[in-house]
N, C-alpha and C positions, 0 to 999 in steps of 0.2 A: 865736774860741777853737778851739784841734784837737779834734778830735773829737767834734765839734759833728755831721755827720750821714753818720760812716761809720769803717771803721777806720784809723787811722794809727800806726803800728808806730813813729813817731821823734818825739823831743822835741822842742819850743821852747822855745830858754833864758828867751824874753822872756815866760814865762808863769809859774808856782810848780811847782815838779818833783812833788811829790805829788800835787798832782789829777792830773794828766798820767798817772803811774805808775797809780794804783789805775783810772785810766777805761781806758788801755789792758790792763791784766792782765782787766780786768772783761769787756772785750771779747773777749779773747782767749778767755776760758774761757766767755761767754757763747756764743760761735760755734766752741766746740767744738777749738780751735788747742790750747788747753789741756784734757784730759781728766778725768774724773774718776779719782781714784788718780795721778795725774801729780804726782810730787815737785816740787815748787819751793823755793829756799834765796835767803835774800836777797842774798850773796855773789852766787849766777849772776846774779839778775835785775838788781842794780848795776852789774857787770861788762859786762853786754848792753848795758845803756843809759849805759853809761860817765857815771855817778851815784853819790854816797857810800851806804853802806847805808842814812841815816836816813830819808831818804823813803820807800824800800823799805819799811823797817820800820812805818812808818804806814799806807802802801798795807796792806801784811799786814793790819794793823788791823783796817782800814774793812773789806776783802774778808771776814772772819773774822766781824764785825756782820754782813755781808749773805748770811751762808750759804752763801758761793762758796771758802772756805777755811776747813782743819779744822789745826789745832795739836797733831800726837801725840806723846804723852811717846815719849822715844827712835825713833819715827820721822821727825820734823820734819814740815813744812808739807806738805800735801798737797792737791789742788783736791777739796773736797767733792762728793759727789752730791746729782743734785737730788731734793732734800725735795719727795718729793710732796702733803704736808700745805702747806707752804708754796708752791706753785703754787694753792694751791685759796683757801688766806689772800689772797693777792695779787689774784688774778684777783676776788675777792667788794671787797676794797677798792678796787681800779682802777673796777671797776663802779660802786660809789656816789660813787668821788669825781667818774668822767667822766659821771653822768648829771644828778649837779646842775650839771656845767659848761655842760654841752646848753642845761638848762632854762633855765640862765640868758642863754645865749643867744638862746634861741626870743622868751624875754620882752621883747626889743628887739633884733630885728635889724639888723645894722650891715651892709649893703651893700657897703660897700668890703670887711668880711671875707667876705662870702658869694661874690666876685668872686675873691679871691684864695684860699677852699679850690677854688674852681670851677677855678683854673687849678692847683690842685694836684692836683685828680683827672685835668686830662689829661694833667698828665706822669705820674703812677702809670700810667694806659692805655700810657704809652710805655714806662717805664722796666720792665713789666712783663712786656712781649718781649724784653729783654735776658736778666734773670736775676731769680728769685728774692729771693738777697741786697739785689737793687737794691730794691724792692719793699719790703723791713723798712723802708728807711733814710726811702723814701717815708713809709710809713707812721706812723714815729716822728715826721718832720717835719709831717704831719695833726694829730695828736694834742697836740704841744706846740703849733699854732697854735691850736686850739680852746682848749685853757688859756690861752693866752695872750691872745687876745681876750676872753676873758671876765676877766680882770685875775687871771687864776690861776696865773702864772707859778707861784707856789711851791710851789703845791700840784701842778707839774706835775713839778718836783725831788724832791718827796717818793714818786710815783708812780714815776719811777725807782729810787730808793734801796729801792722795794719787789718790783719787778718783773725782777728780774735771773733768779727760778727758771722763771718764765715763760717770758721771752725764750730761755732756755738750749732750753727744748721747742719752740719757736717752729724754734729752728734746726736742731734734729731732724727738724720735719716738713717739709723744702724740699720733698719729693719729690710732699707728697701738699698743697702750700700752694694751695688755692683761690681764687687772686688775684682771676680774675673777680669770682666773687661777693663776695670781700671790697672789692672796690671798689664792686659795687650798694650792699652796704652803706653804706658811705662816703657814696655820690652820697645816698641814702636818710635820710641824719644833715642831708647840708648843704638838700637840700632841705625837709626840715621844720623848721630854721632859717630858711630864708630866706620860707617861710611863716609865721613867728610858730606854727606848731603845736606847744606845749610837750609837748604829750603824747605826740604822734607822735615826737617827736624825741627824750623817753627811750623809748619802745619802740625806735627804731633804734639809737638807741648801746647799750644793753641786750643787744637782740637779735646786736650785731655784737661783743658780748663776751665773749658764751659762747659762740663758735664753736668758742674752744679746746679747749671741754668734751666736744664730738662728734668728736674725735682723739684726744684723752688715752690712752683706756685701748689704742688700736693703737700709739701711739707706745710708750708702756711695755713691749708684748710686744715689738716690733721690738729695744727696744732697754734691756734689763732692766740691763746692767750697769750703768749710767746713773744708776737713781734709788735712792733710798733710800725704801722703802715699808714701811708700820709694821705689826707681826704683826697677822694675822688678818685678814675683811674690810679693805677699802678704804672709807674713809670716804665715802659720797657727797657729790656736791659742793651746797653750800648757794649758793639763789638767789633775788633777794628777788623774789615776784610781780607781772608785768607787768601792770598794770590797763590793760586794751581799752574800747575806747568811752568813750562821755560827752562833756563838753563839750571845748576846748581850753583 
């Protein structure tokens, strides 16, 4: 399927033109191609991708449920800013939905998968001296495979459809992205799967989720146009208690 683990700016006829449409506009404005305040009109974007409006116009849709597009009377479509209420929604549901994924990994580990995150931690080492951008695509491809072994394909589509205001900050912080360590982490998920240690293994996916939360507030000074923050304090971010020690 296109755009399965990176971006591709053209269509295939032999697939349905609306997913197509809405993953690439998502993408776009996910990695910043598209701005916030950047007008968009379904005319252009049919036009671009030499497509009738209608799928456009669903794309708008979908984009418009997932907070990446805003619909103003007499201004038209425009790429929303990211809700920084909903980075902290997302990231709190990402967390519990990938920590039961863990757990249910740890609970019977399957070797051939512990084999093959292993060899996806050493292409992350590789692709992580390239670039940056390389390093997401990594990352997203780790992530759908732990769901996916754990027979969580769907729940790993629903984590997307959630996590667009995320990703959009994710690609804000190339500059200051900690790959190293985000890869200890990684290595630190697959190894207490492949030890059957349930508990250790939600402290590390846990702990490698709220990384994002020890950037946030730099990112938002760096880059204030960006987000949409609600008067007054800033909500802290809510995290459910990592219980240490005890048995496995």
């Amino acid at each position: 399927m296109p755009m399965e683990d990176g971006a591709v700016w053209s269509l295939d006829p032999s697939y349905p033109i609306t997913p197509q449409i809405t993953r690439i506009l998502r993408e776009r404005i996910v990695r910043n191609d598209l701005k916030p305040g950047n007008r968009i009109s379904e005319a252009e974007i049919a036009r671009s991708y030499d497509v009738s409006r209608q799928p456009v116009r669903e794309a708008f849709i979908k984009l418009a449920e997932q907070g990446l597009l805003a619909v103003l009377p007499q201004r038209g479509t425009i790429v929303s800013k990211i809700a920084y209420a909903s980075v902290l929604d997302a990231r709190f549901l990402r967390e519990a939905i990938e920590a039961d994924i863990v757990k249910l990994l740890a609970a019977n580990p399957d070797p051939a998968l512990v084999e093959k995150l292993r060899a996806q931690l050493a292409q992350q080492k590789e692709v992580a001296a390239r670039s940056p951008q390389d390093f997401i695509q990594a990352d997203e491809k780790f992530h759908r495979t732990l769901a996916e072994g754990a027979g969580k394909g769907g729940a790993w589509k629903l984590i997307e459809g959630l996590k667009a205001q995320m990703d959009r900050v994710r690609f804000l912080s190339l500059g200051r992205f900690p790959i190293e360590k985000l890869i200890g982490q990684h290595t630190d998920v697959v190894d207490m799967i492949a030890e059957g240690n349930v508990e250790k293994a939600e402290i590390a996916i846990r702990t490698h989720l709220r990384e994002v939360l020890t950037d946030l507030p730099e990112i938002m000074r760096a880059n204030p146009d960006f987000f949409d923050l609600p008067s007054g304090d800033l909500p802290r971010p809510v995290t459910a208690p990592i219980q240490k020690g005890g048995k496995k």
